[in-house]
N, C-alpha and C positions, 0 to 999 in steps of 0.2 A: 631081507633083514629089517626088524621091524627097528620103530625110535627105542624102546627100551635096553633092545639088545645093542646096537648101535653108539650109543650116545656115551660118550668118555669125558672125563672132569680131567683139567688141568693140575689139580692138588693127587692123582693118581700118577703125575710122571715127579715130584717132587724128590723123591729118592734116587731115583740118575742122572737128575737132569742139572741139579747143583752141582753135584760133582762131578759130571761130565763136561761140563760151562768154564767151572772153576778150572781144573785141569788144563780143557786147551787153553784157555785166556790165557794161563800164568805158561803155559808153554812156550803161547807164543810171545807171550813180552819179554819172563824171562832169559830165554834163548836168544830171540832177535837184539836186545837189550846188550847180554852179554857178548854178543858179537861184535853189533857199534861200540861197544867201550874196547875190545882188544883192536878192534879195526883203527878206532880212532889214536890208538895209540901208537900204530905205526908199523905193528905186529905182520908178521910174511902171512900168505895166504895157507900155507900149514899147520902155521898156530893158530889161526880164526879159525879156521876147521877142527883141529883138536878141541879148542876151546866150546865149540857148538856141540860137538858129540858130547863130549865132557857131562856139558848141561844139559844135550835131552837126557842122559843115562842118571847123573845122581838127582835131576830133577823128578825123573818119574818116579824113580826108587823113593825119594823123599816126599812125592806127593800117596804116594801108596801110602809106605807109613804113615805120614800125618793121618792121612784119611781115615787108617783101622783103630790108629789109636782115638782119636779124637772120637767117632761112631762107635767104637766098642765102650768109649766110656758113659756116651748117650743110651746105649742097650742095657750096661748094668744098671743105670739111673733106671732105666722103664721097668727090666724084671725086679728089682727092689722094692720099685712103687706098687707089680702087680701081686709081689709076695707078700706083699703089708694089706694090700687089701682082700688078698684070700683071709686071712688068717683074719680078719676084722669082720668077714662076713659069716666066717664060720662063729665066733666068740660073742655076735651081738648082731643078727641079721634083720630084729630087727629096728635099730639104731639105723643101718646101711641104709633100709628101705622108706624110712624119714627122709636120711641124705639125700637119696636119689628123687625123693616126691619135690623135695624145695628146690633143690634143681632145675627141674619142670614147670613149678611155678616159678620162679624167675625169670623164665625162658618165657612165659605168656600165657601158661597153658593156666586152667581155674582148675581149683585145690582137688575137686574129684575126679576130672580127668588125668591129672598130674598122678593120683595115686594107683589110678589104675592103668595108664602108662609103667609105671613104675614096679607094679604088680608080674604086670605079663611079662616084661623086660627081666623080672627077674627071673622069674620064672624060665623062660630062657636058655639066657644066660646070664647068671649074677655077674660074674666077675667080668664077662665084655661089658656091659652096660654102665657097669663103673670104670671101667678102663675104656671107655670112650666119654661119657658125658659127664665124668668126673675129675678124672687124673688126662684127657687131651689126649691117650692112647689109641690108634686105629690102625687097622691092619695094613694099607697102605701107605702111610708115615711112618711105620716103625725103622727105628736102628735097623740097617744090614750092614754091617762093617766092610765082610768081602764085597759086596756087591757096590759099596762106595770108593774103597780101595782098586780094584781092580777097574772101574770106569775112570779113576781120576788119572791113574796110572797112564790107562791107553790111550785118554785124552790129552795128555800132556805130549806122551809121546811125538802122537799125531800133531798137537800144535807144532813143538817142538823142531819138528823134521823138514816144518816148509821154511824157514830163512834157515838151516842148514841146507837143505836143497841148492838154496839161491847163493850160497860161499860156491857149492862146486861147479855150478855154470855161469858166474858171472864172474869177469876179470877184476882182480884188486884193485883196481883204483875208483870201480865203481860200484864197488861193496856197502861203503857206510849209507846213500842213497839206495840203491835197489831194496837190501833189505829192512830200510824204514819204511819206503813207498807200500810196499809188498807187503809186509807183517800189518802194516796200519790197514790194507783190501784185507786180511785178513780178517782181522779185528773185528773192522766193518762186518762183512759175512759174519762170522761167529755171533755177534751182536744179535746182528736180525733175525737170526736162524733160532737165539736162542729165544727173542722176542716172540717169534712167531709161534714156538712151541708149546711156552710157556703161557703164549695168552695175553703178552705184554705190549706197549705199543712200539714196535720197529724204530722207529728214529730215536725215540729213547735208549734202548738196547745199544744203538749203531753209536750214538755219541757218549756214552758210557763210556764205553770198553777203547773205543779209541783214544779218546781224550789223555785218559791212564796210560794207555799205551806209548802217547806220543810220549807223554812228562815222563817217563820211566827209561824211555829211548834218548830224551835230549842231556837226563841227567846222567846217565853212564856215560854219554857221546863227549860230556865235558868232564868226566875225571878221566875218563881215556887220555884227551888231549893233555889235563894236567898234568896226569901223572908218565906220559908216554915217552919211550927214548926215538930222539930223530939224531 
């Protein structure tokens, strides 16, 4: 395989890779999170366990929805912007074909190369050429709603599952530790994992997502306690 065919850009995993990132993270804080505050509150080891299920089930449900909605509202924003400029190229093309020359020249290129850039591009394709170097539209970053919903979904899930895991084999009284210790290795992991893929640099990533994780775990840990019956 040669370097052309080979070679993959990191703004090509941008579409799975937020909402697959997003999803575990928030699986794992808010699950692990929601456990230390019933934990801390004094709660039997039947209710941390309900409580944990609880949270991976209406979390993923809810990280789904958020996802479709919020990306389906990104999708009608791009088909809007690409029906306005069909209809702009069909009614004054060539107006369009100035747009796209200044474009070009902006960009570096000198005035007669920019038009005949702009020439061939249209030629083409008019309406990708403006829905890439006009309106920031590319086949790779477009809105997929399902395919944002359904990763945040199974990513949440999956965070979700490992400090439930850690309720059903570790004994109550050494619940609110284990799964701080363990959510936070998590964290860590997801972090670097998500640095590395993305292209970002690891210790950055690692202390990101931990950091939030802890303050999100101490601050349930102490309304647990406030609010908890002993």
């Amino acid at each position: 395989m040669n370097k052309e065919q080979s070679e993959k850009h990191y703004g090509e995993r941008i579409g799975w890779l937020r909402a697959a990132v997003l999803g575990a993270n928030d699986g794992i804080v808010s699950t692990s999170s929601l456990i230390v505050g019933v934990a801390a509150a004094q709660a039997t080891q039947h209710n941390i366990m309900i409580a944990g299920i609880s949270g991976l089930v209406a979390g993923a449900m809810s990280m789904a929805a958020g996802e479709y909605v919020s990306v389906s509202s990104q999708s009608d924003t791009e088909k809007a912007d690409l029906e306005r400029e069909r209809k702009e190229l069909e009614e004054d093309a060539a107006f369009e074909h100035k747009e796209l020359t200044n474009i070009y020249i902006e960009r570096g290129l000198d005035k007669e190369l920019a038009q005949k850039v702009a020439t061939q591009l249209t030629a083409h394709d008019a309406l990708g050429a403006h829905a890439r170097d006009e309106l920031g539209i590319s086949e790779n970053r477009k809105a997929q709603p399902v395919q944002a919903a359904l990763a945040s979904a199974a990513s949440f899930a999956v965070g979700a599952v490992l400090p439930v895991l850690v309720v059903i084999f570790i004994p109550l009284k050494d619940i609110i530790v284990t799964v701080s210790v363990s959510s936070l290795l998590f964290l860590a992991l997801l972090g670097g994992l998500a640095a590395r893929i993305g292209g970002a640099k690891i210790l950055i990533g690692i202390t990101r997502v931990t950091f939030w994780g802890a303050f999100a775990m101490a601050i349930t840990a102490a309304v647990g306690t406030l609010f908890g019956v002993h």
